[in-house]
Biopython code that builds the backbone (N, CA, C, O; Angstrom):
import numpy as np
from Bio.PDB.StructureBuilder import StructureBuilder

atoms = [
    (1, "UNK", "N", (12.950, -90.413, 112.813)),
    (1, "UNK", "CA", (12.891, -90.933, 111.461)),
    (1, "UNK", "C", (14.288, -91.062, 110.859)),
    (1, "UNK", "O", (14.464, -90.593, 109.735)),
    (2, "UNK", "N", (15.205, -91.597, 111.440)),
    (2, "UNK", "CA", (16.509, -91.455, 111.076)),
    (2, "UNK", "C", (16.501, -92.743, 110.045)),
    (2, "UNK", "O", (15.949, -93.842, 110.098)),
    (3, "UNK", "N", (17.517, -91.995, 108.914)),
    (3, "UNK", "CA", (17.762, -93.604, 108.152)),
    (3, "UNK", "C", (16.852, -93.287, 106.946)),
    (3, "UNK", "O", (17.150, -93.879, 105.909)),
    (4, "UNK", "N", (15.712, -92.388, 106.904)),
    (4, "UNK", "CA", (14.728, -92.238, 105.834)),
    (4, "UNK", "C", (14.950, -91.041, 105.169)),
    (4, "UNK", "O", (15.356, -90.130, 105.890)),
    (5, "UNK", "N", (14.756, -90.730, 103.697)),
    (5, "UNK", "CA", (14.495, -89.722, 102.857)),
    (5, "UNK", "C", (13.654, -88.396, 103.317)),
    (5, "UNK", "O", (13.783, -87.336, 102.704)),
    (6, "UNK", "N", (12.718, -88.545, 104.525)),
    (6, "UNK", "CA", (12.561, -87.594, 105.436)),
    (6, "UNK", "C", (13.312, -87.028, 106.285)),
    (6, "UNK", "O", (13.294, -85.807, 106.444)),
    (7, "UNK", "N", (14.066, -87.812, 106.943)),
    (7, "UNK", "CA", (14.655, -87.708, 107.898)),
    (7, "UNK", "C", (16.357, -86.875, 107.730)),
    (7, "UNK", "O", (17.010, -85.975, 108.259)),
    (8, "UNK", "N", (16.462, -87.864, 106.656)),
    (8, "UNK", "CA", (17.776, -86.562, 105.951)),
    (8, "UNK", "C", (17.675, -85.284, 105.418)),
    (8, "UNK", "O", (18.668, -84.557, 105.369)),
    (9, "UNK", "N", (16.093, -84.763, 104.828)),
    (9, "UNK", "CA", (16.074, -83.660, 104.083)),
    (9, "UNK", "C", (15.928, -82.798, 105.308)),
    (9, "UNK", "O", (16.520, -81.719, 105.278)),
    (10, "UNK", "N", (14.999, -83.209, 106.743)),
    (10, "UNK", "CA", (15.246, -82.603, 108.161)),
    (10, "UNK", "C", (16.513, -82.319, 108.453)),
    (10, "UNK", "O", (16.778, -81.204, 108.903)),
    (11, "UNK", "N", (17.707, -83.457, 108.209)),
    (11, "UNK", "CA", (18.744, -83.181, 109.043)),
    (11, "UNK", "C", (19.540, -82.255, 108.487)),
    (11, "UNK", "O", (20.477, -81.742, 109.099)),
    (12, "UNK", "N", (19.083, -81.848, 106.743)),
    (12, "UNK", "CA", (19.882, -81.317, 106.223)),
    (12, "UNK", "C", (19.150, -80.008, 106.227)),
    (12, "UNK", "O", (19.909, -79.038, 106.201)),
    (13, "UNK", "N", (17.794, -79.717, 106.253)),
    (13, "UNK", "CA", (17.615, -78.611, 106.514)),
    (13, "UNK", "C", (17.656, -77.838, 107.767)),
    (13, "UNK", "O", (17.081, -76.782, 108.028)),
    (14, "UNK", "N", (18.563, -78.669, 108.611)),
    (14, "UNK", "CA", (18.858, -78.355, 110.374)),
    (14, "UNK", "C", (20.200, -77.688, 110.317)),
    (14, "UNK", "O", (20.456, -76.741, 111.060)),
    (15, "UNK", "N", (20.976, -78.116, 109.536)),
    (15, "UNK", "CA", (22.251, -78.721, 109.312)),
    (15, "UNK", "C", (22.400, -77.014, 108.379)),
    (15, "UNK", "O", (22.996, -76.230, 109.118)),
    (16, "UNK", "N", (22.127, -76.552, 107.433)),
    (16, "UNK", "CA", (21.819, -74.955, 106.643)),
    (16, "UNK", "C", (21.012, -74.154, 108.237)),
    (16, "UNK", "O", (21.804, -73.489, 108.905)),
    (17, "UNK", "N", (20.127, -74.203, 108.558)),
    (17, "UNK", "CA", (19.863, -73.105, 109.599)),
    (17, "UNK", "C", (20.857, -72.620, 110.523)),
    (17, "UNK", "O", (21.103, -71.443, 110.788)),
    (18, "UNK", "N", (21.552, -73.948, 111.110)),
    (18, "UNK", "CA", (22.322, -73.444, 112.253)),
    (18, "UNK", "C", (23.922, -72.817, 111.701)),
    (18, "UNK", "O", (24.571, -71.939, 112.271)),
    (19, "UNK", "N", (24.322, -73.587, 110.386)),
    (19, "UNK", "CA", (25.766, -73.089, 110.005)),
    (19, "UNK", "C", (25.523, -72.260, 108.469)),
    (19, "UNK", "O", (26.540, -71.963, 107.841)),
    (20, "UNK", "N", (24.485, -71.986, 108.028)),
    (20, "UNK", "CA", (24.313, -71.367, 106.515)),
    (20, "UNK", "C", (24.157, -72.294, 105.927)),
    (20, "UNK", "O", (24.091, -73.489, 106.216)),
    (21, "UNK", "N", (24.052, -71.398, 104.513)),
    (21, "UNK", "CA", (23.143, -71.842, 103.393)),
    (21, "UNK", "C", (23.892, -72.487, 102.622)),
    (21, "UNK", "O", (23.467, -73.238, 101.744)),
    (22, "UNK", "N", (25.489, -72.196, 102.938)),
    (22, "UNK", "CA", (26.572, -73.163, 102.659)),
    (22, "UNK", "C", (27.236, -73.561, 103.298)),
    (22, "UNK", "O", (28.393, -73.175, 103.468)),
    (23, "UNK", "N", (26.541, -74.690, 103.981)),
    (23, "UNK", "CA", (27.146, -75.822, 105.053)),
    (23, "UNK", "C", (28.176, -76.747, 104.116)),
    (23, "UNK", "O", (29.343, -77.062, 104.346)),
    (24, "UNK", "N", (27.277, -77.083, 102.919)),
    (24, "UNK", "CA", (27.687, -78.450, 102.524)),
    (24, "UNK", "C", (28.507, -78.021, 101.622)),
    (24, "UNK", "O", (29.643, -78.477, 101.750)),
    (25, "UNK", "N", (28.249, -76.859, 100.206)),
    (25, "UNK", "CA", (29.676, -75.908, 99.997)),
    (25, "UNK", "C", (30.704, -76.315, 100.138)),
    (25, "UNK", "O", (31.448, -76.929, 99.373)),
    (26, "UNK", "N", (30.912, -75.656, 102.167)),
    (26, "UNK", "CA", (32.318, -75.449, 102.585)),
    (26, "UNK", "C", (32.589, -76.969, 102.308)),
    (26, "UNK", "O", (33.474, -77.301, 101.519)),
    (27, "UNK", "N", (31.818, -77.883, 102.967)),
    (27, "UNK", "CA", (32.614, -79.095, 103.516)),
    (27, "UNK", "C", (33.305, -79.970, 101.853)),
    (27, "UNK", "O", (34.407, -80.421, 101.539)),
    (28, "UNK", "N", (32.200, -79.877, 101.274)),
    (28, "UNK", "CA", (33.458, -80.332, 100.255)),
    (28, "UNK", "C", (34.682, -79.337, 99.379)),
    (28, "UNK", "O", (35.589, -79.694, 98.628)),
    (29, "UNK", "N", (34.217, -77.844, 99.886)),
    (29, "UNK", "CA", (35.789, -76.962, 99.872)),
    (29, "UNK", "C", (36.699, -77.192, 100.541)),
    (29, "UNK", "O", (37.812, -76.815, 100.176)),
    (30, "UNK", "N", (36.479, -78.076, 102.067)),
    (30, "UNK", "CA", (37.461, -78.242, 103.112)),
    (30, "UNK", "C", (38.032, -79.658, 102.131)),
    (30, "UNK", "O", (39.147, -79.899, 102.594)),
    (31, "UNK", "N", (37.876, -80.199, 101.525)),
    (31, "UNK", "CA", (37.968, -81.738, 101.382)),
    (31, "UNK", "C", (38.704, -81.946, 100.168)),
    (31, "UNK", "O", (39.620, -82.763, 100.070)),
    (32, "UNK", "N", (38.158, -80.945, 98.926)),
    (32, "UNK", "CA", (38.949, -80.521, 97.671)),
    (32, "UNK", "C", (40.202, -79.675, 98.232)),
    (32, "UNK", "O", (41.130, -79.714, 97.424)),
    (33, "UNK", "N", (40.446, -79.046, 99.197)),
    (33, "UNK", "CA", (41.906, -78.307, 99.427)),
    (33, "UNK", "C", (42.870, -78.747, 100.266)),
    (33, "UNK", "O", (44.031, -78.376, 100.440)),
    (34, "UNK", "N", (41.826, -80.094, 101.048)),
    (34, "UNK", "CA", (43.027, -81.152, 101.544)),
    (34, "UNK", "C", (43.866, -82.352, 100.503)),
    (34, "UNK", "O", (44.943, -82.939, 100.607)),
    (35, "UNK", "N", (43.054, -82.356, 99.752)),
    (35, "UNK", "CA", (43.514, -83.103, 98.274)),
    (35, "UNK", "C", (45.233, -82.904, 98.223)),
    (35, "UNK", "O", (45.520, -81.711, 98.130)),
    (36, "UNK", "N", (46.213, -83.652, 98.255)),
    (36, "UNK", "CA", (47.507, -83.370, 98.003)),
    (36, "UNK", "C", (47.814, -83.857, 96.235)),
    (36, "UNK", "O", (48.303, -83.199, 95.317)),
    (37, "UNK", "N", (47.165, -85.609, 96.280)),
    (37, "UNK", "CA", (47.935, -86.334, 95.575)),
    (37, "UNK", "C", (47.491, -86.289, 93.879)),
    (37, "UNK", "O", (48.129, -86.855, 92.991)),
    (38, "UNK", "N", (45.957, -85.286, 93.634)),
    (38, "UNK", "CA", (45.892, -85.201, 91.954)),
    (38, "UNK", "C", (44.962, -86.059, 91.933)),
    (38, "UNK", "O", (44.087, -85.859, 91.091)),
    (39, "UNK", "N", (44.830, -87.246, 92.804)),
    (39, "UNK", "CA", (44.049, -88.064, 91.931)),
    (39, "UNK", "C", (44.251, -89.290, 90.887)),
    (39, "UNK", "O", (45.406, -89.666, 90.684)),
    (40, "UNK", "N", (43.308, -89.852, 90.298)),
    (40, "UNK", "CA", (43.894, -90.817, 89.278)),
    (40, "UNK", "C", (44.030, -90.076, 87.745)),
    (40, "UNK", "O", (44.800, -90.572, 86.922)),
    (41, "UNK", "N", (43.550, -89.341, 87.545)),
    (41, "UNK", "CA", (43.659, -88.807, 86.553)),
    (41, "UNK", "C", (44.934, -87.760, 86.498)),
    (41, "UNK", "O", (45.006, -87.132, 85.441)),
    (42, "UNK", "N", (45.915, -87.490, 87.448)),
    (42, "UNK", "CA", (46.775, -86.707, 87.362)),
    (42, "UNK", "C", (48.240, -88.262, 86.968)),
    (42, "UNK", "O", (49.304, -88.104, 86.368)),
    (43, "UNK", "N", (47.687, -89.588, 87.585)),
    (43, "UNK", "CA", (48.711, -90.460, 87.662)),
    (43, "UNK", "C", (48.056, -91.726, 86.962)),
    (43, "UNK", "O", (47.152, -92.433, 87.406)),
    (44, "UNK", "N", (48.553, -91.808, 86.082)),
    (44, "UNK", "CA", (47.701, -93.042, 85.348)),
    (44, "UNK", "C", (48.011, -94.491, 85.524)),
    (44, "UNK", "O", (47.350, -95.523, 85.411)),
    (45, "UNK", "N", (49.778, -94.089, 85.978)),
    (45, "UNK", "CA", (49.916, -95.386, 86.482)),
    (45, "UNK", "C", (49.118, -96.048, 88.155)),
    (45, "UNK", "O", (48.710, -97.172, 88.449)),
    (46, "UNK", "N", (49.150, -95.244, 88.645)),
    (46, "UNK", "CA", (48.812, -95.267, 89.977)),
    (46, "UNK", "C", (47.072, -95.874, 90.451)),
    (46, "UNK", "O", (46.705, -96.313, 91.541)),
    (47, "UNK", "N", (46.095, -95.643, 88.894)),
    (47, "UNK", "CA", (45.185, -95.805, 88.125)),
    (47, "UNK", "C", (45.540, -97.021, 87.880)),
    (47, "UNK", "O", (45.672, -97.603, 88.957)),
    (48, "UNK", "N", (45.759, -97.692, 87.013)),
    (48, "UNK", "CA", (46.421, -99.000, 87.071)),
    (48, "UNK", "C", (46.591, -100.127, 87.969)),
    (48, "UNK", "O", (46.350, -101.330, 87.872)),
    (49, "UNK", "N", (47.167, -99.244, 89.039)),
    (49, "UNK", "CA", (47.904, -100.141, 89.954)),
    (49, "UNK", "C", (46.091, -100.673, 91.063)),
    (49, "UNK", "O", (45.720, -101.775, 91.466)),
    (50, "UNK", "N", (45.630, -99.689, 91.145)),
    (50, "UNK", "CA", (44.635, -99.483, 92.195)),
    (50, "UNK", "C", (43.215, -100.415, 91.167)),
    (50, "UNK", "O", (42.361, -101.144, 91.672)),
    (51, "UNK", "N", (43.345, -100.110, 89.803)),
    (51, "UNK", "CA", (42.461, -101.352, 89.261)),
    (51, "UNK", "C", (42.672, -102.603, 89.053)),
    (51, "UNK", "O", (41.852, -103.466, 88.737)),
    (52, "UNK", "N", (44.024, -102.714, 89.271)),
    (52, "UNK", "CA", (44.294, -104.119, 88.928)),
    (52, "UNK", "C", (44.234, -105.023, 90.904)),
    (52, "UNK", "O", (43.887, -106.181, 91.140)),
    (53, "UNK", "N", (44.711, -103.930, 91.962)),
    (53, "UNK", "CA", (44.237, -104.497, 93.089)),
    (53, "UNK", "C", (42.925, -105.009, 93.235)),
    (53, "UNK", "O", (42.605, -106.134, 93.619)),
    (54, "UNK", "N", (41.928, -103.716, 92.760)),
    (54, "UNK", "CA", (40.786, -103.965, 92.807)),
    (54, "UNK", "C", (39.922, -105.271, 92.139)),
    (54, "UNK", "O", (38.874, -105.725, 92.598)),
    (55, "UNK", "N", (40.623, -105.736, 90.968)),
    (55, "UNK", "CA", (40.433, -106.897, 90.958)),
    (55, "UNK", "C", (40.705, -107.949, 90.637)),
    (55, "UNK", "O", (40.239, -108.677, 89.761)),
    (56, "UNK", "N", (41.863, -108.140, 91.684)),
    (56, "UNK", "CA", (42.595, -109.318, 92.553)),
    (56, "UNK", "C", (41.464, -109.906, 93.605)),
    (56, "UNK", "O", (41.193, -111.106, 93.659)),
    (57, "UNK", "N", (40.791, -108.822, 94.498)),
    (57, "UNK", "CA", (39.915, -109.101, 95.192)),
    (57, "UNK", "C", (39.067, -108.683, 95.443)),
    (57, "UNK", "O", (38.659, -108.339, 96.553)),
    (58, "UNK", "N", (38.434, -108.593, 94.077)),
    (58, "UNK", "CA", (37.481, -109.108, 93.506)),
    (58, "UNK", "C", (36.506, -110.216, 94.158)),
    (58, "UNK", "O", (36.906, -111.370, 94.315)),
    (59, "UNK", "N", (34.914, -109.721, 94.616)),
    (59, "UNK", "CA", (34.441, -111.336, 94.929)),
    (59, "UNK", "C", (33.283, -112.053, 93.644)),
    (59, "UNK", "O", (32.302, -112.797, 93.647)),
    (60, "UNK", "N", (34.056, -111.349, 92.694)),
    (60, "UNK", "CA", (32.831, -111.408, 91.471)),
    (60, "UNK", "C", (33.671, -112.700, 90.725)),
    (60, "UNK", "O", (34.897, -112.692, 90.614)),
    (61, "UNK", "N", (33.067, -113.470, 90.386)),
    (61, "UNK", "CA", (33.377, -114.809, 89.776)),
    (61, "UNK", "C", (34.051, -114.290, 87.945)),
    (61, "UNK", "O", (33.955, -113.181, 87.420)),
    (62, "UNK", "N", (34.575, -115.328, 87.475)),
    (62, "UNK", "CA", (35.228, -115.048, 86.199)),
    (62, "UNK", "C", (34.304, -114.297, 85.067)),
    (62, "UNK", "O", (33.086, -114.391, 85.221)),
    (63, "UNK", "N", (34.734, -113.656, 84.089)),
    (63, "UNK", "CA", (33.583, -113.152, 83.095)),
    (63, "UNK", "C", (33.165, -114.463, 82.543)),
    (63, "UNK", "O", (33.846, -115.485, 82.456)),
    (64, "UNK", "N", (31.413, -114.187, 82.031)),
    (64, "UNK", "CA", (30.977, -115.392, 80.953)),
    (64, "UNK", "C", (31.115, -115.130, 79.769)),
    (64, "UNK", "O", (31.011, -113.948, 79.443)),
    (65, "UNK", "N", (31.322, -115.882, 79.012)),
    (65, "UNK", "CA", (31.868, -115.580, 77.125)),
    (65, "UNK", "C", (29.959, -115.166, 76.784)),
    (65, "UNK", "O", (29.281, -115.322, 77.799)),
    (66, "UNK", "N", (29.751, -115.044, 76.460)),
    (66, "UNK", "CA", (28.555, -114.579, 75.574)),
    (66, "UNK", "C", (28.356, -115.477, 74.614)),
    (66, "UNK", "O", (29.296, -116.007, 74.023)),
    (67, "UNK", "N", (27.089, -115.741, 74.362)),
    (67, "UNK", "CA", (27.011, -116.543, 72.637)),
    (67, "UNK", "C", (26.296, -115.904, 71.656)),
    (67, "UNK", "O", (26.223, -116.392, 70.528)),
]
sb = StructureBuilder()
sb.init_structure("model")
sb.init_model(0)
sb.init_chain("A")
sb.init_seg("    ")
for serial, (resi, resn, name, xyz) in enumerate(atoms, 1):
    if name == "N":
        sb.init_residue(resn, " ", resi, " ")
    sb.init_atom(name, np.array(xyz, "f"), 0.0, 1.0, " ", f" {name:<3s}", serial, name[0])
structure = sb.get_structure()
């Protein structure tokens, strides 16, 4: 049943038996303490820079004016 809302609450209750009850915990503790750069909220320009890439390419067509 892979791919289904069954099939994940299995994999995740497979996933706690074999490594604990905080599998998923650690993994985003491993992931928050590889973090170097802050984030966008530590750099606002950097925030900026990464929204204005974002839409450059963009595949969403121009805004419509409203009436």
């Amino acid at each position: 049943m892979a791919g289904t809302k069954a099939g994940a609450a299995k994999a995740a209750a497979t996933n706690k038996a074999r490594h604990g009850k905080d599998f998923y915990a650690n993994i985003g503790r491993k992931g928050g303490k590889a973090g170097r750069t802050g984030g966008f909220y530590a750099n606002r320009d950097l925030a900026r820079v990464a929204g204005a890439k974002g839409g450059r390419i963009s595949r969403r067509g121009p805004a419509k004016k409203a009436e």
